[in-house]
C-alpha positions as CSV (number, residue, x, y, z in Angstrom):
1,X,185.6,99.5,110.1
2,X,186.9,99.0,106.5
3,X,184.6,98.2,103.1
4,X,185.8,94.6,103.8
5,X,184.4,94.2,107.2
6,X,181.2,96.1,106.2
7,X,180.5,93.4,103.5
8,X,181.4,90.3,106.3
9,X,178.8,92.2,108.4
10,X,176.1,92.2,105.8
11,X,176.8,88.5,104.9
12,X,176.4,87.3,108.3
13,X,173.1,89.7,109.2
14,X,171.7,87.8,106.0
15,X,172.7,84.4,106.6
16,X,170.6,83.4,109.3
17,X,167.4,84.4,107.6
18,X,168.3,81.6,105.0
19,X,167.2,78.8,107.6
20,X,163.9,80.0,107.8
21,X,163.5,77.6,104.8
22,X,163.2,75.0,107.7
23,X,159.9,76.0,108.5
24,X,158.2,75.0,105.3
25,X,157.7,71.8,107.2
26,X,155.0,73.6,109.5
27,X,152.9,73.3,106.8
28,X,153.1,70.0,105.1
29,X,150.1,68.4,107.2
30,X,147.8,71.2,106.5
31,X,148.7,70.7,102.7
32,X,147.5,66.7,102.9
33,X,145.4,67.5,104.9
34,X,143.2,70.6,104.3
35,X,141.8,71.9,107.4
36,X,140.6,75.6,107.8
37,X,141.7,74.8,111.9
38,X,144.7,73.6,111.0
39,X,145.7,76.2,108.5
40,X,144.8,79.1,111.5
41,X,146.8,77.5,114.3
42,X,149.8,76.4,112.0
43,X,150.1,80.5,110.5
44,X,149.7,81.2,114.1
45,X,152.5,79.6,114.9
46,X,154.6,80.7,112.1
47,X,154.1,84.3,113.3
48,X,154.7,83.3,116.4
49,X,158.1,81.6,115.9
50,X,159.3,84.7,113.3
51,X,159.0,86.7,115.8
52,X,161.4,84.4,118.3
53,X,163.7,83.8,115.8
54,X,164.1,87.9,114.8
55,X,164.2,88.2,118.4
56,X,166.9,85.4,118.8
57,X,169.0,86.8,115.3
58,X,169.2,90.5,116.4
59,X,170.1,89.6,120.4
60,X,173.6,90.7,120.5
61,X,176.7,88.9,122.9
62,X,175.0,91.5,125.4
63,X,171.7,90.1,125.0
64,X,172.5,86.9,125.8
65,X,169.9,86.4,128.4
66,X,167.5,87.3,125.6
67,X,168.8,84.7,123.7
68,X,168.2,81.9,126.5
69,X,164.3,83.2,126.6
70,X,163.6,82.7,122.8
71,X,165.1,79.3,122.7
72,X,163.3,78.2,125.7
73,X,159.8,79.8,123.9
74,X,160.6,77.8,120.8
75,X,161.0,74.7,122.8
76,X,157.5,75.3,124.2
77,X,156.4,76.0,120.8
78,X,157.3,72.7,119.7
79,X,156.1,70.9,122.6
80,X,152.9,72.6,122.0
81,X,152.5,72.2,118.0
82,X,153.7,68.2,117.4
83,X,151.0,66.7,118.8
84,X,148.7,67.9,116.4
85,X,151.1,69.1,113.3
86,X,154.5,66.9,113.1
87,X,156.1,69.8,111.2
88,X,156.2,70.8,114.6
89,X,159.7,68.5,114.8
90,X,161.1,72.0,113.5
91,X,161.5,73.6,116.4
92,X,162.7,71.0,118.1
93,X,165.9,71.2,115.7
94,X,165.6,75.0,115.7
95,X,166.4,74.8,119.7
96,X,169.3,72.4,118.7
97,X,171.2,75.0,115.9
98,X,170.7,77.5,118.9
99,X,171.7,75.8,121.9
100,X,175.7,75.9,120.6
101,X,175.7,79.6,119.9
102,X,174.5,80.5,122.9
103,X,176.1,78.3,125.3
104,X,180.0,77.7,125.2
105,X,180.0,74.0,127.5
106,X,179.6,71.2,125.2
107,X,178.6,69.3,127.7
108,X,175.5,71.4,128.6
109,X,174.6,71.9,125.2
110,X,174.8,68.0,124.6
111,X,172.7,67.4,127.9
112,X,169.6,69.9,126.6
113,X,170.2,68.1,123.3
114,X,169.5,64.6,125.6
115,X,166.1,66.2,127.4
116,X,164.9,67.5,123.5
117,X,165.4,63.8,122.5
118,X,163.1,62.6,125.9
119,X,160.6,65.6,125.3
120,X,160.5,64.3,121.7
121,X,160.1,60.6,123.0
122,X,157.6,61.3,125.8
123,X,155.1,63.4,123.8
124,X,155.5,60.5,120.7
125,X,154.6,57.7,124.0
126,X,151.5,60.4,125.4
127,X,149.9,61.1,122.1
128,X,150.7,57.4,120.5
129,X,147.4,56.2,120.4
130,X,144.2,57.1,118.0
131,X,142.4,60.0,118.4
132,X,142.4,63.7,118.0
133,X,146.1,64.1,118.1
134,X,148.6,61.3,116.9
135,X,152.3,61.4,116.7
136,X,154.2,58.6,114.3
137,X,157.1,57.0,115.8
138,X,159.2,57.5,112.5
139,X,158.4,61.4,112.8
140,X,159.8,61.2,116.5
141,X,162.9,58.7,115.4
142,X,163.6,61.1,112.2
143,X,163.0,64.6,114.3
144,X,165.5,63.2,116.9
145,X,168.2,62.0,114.3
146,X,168.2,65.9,112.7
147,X,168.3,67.2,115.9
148,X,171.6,65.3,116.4
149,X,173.2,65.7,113.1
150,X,172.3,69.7,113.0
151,X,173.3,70.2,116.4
152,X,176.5,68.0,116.7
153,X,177.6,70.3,113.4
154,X,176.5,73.6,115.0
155,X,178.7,72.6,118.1
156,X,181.3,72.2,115.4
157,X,180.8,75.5,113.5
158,X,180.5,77.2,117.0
159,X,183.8,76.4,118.6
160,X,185.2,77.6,115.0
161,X,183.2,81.2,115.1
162,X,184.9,81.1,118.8
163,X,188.2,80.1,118.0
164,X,188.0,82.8,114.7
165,X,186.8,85.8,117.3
166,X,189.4,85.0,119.9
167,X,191.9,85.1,116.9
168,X,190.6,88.3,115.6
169,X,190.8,89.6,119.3
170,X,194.6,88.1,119.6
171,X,195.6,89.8,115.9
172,X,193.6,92.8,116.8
173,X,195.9,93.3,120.1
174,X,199.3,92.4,118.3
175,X,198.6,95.3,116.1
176,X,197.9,98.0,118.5
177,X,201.2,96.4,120.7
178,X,203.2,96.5,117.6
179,X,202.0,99.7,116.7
180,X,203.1,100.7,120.0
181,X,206.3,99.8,119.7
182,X,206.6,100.9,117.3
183,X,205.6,104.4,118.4
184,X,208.3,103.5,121.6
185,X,210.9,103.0,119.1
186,X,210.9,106.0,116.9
187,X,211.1,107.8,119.9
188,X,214.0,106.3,121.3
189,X,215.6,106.6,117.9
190,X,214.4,110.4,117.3
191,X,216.1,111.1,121.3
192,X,219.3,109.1,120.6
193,X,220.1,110.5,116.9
194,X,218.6,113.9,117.6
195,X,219.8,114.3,120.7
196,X,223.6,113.6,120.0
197,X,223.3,115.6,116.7
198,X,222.0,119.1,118.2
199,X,224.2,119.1,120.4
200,X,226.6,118.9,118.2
201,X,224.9,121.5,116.3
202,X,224.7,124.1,119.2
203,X,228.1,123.5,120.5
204,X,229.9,124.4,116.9
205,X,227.4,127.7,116.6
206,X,228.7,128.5,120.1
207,X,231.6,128.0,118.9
208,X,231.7,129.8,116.0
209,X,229.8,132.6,117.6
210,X,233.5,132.6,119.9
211,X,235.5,132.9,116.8
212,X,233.5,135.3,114.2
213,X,235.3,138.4,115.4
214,X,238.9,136.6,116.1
215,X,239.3,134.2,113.7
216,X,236.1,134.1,111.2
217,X,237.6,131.7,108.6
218,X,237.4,128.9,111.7
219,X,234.3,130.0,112.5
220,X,233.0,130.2,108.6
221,X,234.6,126.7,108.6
222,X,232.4,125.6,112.1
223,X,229.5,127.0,110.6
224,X,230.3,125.1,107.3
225,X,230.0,122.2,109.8
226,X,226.6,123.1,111.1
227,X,225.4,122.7,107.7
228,X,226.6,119.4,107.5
229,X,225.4,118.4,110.4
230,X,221.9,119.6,110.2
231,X,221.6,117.9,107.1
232,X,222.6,114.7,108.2
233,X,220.6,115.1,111.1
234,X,217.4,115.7,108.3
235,X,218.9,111.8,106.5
236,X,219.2,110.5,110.3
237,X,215.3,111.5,111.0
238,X,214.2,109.2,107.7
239,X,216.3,106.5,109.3
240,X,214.8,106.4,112.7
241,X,211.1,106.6,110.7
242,X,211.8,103.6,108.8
243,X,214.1,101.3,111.4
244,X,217.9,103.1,112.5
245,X,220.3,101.3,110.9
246,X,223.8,101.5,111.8
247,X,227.3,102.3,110.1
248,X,229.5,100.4,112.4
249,X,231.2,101.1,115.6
250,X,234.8,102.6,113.8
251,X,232.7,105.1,111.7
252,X,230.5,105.9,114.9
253,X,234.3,106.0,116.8
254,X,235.6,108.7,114.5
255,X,232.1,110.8,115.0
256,X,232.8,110.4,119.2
257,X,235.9,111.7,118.5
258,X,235.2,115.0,116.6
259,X,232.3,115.7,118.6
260,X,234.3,115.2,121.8
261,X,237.3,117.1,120.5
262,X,235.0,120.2,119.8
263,X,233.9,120.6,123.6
264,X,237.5,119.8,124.4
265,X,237.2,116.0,125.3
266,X,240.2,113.6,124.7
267,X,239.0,110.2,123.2
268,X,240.9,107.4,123.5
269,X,239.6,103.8,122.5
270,X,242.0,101.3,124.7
271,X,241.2,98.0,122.6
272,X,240.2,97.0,119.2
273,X,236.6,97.1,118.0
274,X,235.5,93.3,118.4
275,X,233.1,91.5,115.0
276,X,229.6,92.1,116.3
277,X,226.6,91.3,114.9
278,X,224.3,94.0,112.8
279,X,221.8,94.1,116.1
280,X,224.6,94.2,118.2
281,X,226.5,97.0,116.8
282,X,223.3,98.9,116.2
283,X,222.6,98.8,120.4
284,X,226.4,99.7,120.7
285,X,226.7,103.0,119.3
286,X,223.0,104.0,119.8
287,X,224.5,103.3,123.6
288,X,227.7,105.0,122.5
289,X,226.0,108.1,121.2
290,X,224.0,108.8,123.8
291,X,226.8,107.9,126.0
292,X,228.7,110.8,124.2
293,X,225.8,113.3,124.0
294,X,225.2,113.2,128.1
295,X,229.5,114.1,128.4
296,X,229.4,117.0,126.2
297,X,225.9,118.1,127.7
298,X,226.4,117.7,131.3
299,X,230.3,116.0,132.3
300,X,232.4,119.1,132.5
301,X,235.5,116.6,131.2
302,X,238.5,116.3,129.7
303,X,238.7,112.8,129.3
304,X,237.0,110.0,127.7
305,X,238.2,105.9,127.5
306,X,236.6,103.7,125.5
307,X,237.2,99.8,126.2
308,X,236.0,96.6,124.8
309,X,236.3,93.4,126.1
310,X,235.2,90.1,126.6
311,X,234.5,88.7,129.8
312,X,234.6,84.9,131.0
313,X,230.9,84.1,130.8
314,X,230.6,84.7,127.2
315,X,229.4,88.7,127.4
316,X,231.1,91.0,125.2
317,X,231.5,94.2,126.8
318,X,231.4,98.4,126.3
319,X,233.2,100.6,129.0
320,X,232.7,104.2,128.4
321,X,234.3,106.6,131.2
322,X,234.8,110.0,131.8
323,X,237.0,111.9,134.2
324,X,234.3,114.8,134.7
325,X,232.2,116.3,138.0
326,X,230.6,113.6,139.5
327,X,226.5,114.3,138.7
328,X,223.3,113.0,139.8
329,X,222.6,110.5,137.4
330,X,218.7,110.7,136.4
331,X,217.5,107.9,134.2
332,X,215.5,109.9,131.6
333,X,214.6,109.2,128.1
334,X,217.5,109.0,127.2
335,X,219.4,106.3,129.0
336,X,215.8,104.3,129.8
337,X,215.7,103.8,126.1
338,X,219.3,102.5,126.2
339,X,218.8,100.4,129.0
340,X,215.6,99.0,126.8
341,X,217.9,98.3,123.5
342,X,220.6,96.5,126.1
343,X,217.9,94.4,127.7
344,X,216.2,93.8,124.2
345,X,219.0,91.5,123.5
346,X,219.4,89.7,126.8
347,X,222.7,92.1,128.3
348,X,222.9,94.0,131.1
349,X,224.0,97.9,131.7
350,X,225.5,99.9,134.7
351,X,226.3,102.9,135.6
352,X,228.3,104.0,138.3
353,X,229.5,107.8,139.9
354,X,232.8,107.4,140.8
355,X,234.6,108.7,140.1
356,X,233.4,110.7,136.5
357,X,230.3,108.4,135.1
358,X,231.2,104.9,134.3
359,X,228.5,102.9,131.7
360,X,229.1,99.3,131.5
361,X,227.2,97.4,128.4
362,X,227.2,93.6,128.6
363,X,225.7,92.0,125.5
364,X,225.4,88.1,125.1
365,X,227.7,86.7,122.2
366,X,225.9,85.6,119.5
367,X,228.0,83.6,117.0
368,X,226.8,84.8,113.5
369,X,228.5,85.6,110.0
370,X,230.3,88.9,109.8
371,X,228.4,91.2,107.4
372,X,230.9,93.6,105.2
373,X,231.5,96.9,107.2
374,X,233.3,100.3,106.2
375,X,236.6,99.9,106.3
376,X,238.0,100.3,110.1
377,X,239.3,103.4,111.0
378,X,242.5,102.5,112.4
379,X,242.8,102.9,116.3
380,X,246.1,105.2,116.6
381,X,243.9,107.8,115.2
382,X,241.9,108.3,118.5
């Protein structure tokens, strides 16, 4: 809980206490009316209703049940005090204020609010005449008329506090989702960077491993390349941690290519690289990458094609094939965070066996401004 929420707390533990004022009517009568009886039975009673009303202010959601009990003992309490002390009337509008906190049906509250009104009325008709106790019909006409006005505002303020918790609840669960997600993407952003660049990594330091004895300039050049790559796999770590953004599909292209070409896969890119839009591209060669990362790790091939198109119902398309041994395709971080990105934007992915591994991407076309790009690598270079 943060200072903020601790002060809110405070406020609203205090706040109730502040209609306690309401009770200085209990002892308005004795005041006119100086009677050491009166005085006894109306402190009484004042003890008597503090105690309900602390009872009633520290009964939590929980409690509820404990709630119903102290406004039904403050409705006896008035029914027993205004025959003989009309301050009494307070209690009466106390049960009203309480009624919409405790119960959510306006309808129920407004019915209780109808038998206060006849308990008012009926104890004003028993005790109308002369005598020992007397009740004034303007003291029952004014106590029901509060009771009205403070409770038809307290149903007011009450479906407010409502509405306010259930959109505290509703904010409080967007955060954690969102910080979920969160937590879901950075993961599949560490997996599809990281993984594409360490292998990368460890197949040059195999490879210059290969060549220190035979031919160490090449493999003080690989290792050159290891440096390289680690420390763009350090700037591609920052990336993922604040939101991967991509390059473009030609610069991600010409990083296929070298990586494919150092396990001794042939890339060729059939088609020209179609104007995509930034989410678009960005779910492209994330897909793309990992598509790469999975040949060198696992394919055993020699070939790679690359293909875009667009097909009749408005998809643009990414067909990635390799002429390797024919695996057991397990969906595992890896392509279960590709298949999210494709499906985050309304396309579709498939991967077949045979022969090689075939991925299809289908994305949606989604007609927006092209945003300035690196300059395209041109195609007769893969």
């Amino acid at each position: 809980m943060t200072g903020n929420d601790n002060i809110s707390s405070a406020r609203q533990n205090k706040w109730p206490w502040i209609w306690l004022a309401y009770t200085g009517f209990l002892f308005i009568d004795p005041v006119l009316e100086p009677n050491r009886h009166i005085w006894l039975a109306t402190i009484t009673v004042f003890i008597t209703f503090l105690a309900l009303f602390f009872g009633y202010v520290r009964a939590t959601d929980e409690g509820r049940p404990l709630r119903f009990w102290m406004i039904g003992a403050t409705f006896l309490l008035g029914l027993a005090t205004f025959p003989w002390n009309s301050g009494g009337i307070t209690f009466f509008i106390y049960v009203a204020g309480f009624l919409p906190f405790s119960i959510e049906s306006k309808r129920r509250v407004l019915a209780l609010f109808f038998v206060e009104a006849l308990a008012i009325l009926g104890e004003a008709y028993i005790f109308r005449a002369p005598g020992h106790f007397q009740i004034g019909w303007p003291n029952a006409i004014i106590g029901i008329f509060l009771l009205l006005i403070i409770g038809g505002g307290n149903i007011f303020f009450a479906e407010q506090k409502r509405a306010d918790c259930k959109l505290r609840l509703a904010q409080e669960e967007n955060v954690a989702l969102a910080a979920v997600a969160e937590r879901e993407r950075i993961a599949r952003d560490l997996h599809d960077v990281l993984g594409h660049t360490l292998s990368v990594i460890v197949l040059k330091a195999e490879l210059a491993g290969r060549l220190i004895e035979t031919d160490p300039h090449r493999a003080a050049h690989e290792m050159a390349d290891v440096e390289r790559t680690a420390r763009t796999a350090l700037s591609e770590v920052r990336e993922a941690i604040g939101g991967y953004r991509s390059q473009g599909l030609s610069l991600e292209l010409e990083k296929a290519q070298k990586t494919l070409q150092s396990a001794g896969v042939a890339l060729s890119c059939e088609s020209p690289v179609p104007q995509l839009s930034a989410s678009e591209e960005t779910v492209l060669c994330l897909t793309l990458r990992e598509a790469v990362t999975n040949i060198v790790r696992h394919a055993m091939a020699t070939q790679c094609r690359i293909r875009f198109s667009r097909s009749e119902d408005g998809y643009h398309s990414l067909l990635i094939t390799d002429d390797g041994a024919q695996p057991k395709v397990r969906e595992g971080n890896g392509l279960r965070g590709m298949r999210e990105r494709v499906q985050s934007l309304g396309g579709r992915l498939s991967i077949t066996t045979s022969p090689g591994v075939t991925i299809l991407i289908e994305l949606p076309h989604t007609p927006s401004q092209p945003t300035p790009q690196l300059d395209k690598a041109p195609l007769a270079a893969l």
